[in-house]
N, C-alpha and C positions, 0 to 999 in steps of 0.2 A: 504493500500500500504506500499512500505517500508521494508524492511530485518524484517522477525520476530525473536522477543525476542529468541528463542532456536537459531537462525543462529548468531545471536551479540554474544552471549555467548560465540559459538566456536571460532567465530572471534578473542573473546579478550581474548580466550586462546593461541591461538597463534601466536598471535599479543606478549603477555607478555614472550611465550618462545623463539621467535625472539630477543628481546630486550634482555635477560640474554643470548643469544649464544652470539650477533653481539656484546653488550657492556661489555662480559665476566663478568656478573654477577655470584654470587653465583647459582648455578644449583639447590639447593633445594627447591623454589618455583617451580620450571618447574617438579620436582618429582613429590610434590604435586599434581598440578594438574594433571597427568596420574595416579596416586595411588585413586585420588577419582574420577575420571572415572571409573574406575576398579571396587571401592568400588560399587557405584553407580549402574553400568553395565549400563552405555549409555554409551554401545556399539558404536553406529552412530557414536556421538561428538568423541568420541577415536579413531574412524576410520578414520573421517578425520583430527583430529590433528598426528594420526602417517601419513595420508599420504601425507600431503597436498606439493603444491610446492611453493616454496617463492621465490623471488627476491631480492639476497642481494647485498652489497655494489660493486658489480661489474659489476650490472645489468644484469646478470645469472638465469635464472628461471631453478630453479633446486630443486628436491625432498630435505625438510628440511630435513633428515636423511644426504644426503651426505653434504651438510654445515656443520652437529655435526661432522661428520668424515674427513671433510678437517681439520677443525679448534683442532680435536684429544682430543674434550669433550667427553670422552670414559664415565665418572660417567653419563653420558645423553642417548648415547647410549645405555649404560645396562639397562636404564631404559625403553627405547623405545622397546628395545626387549624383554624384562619381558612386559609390556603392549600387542605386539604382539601377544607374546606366551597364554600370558589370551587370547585375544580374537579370535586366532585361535583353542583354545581347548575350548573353549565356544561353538563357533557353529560348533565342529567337522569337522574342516575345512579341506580339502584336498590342499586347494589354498591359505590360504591369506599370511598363513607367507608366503612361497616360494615368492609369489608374490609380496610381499613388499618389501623385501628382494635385489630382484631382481629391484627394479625400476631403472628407465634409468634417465641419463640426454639428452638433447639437443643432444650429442655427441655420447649418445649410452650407457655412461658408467653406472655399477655401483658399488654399495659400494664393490667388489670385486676387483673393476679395480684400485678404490683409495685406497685401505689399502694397496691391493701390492706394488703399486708405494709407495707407505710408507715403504714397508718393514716390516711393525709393523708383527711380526711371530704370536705371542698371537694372534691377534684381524683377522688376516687372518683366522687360526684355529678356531677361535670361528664363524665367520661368514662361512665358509664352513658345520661346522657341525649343524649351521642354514640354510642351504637351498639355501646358495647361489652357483651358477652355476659357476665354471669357465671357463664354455668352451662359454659364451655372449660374442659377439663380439661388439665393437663398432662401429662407424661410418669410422674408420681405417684400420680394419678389425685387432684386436687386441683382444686376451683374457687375462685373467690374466697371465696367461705365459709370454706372452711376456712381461710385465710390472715388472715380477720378476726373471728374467731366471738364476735362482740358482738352485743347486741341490732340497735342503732343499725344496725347494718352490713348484717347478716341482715336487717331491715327491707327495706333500699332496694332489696337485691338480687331479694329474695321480690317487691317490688310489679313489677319490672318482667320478672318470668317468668312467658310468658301459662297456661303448663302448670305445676302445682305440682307440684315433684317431692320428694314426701317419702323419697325414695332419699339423696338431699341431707342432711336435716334429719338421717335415720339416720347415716348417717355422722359426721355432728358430734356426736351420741349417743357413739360409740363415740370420737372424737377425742378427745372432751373440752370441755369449758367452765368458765370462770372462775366463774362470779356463779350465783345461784340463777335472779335475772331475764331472763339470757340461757337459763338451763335451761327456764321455764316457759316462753318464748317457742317455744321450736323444739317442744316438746309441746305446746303449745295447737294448734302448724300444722299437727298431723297425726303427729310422728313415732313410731315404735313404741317402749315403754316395753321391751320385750321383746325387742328387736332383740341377738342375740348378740355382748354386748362390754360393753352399755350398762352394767349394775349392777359390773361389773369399774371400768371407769372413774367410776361414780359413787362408789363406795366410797373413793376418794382424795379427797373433799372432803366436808367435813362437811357435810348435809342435804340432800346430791343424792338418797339413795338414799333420800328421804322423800318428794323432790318424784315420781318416777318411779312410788312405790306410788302417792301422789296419781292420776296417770293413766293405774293399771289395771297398771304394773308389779307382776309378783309377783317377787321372788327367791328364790321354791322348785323353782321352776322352769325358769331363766335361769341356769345354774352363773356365780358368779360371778367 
């Protein structure tokens, strides 16, 4: 009876990469062990230390990846995704990065929805052109768009969605946006000028509600 010796082991692997995130230890023991995983190829144990879910000091049971990326331990990160990238090209994987990539929290979110609220431009980039999705919505009904509604950001997101979905761009209409340039940007893509909400929220910022006549919005028609 009792947890066998191979399940304690993963445990107290990550049990000890807990304790260097949460007590902001030196990261390079936590290297260590995913580098001789790798070495190793126990695969399994690497599997579930990239994916397991922890409960940290907020009592949040949420996928260990997105605690390294609230907490903006990127040296850990890179190492979890260099570990992924091994074991998705190991077994010729069509699924796991995407997959992992992709976990949710409680809430719906993931490491998508956090790096944008960050803003961090770098690690947006680099997690996009790993497989993560920006068009998951959370429990909100929120994608990373909304969480970054800049041009810069709507850009990256826009190039790498093979279907445009102007249902998206409408929503940020209605959210809101900061800048005129981020305004024309989401109306050049397609989105409805007339979409119910938009002239409401444009009217709280001077010359939105100019750029929106611009393309074809009326508000005689749109109660504002």
């Amino acid at each position: 009876g009792g947890i066998r010796k191979e399940t304690r082991a993963v445990i107290e692997k990550i049990r000890c990469i807990y304790e260097i995130l949460f007590l902001r230890k030196d990261v390079q023991p936590a290297l260590d062990i995913l580098n001789d995983l790798e070495e190793s190829e126990d695969w399994m144990a690497l599997n579930f230390v990239l994916s397991c879910y922890i409960t940290g000091p907020t009592s949040q049971v949420r996928p260990m990846l997105h605690y390294i990326v609230s907490m903006e331990r990127y040296d850990l990160v890179r190492g979890m995704l260099h570990a992924a990238s091994e074991l998705h090209t190991k077994f010729d994987s069509d699924t796991f990065l995407p997959g992992w990539i992709n976990m949710k929290d409680d809430e719906g979110r993931t490491v998508l929805h956090i790096t944008a609220k960050q803003q961090k431009m770098s690690w947006v980039k680099w997690f996009v052109s790993n497989f993560a999705n920006p068009l998951i919505k959370d429990v909100y009904d929120n994608t990373a768009f909304n969480y970054a509604p800049k041009k810069e950001y709507l850009q990256l997101f826009w190039e790498k969605c093979e279907d445009k979905p102007t249902e998206i761009l409408n929503n940020l209409l209605i959210q809101g946006v900061k800048n005129i340039e981020t305004l024309d940007w989401i109306l050049e893509n397609g989105a409805n000028p007339n979409i119910e909400g938009a002239f409401k929220t444009a009217s709280k910022t001077p010359g939105q509600i100019k750029k929106l006549v611009e393309y074809g919005g009326d508000p005689t028609v749109i109660s504002p």
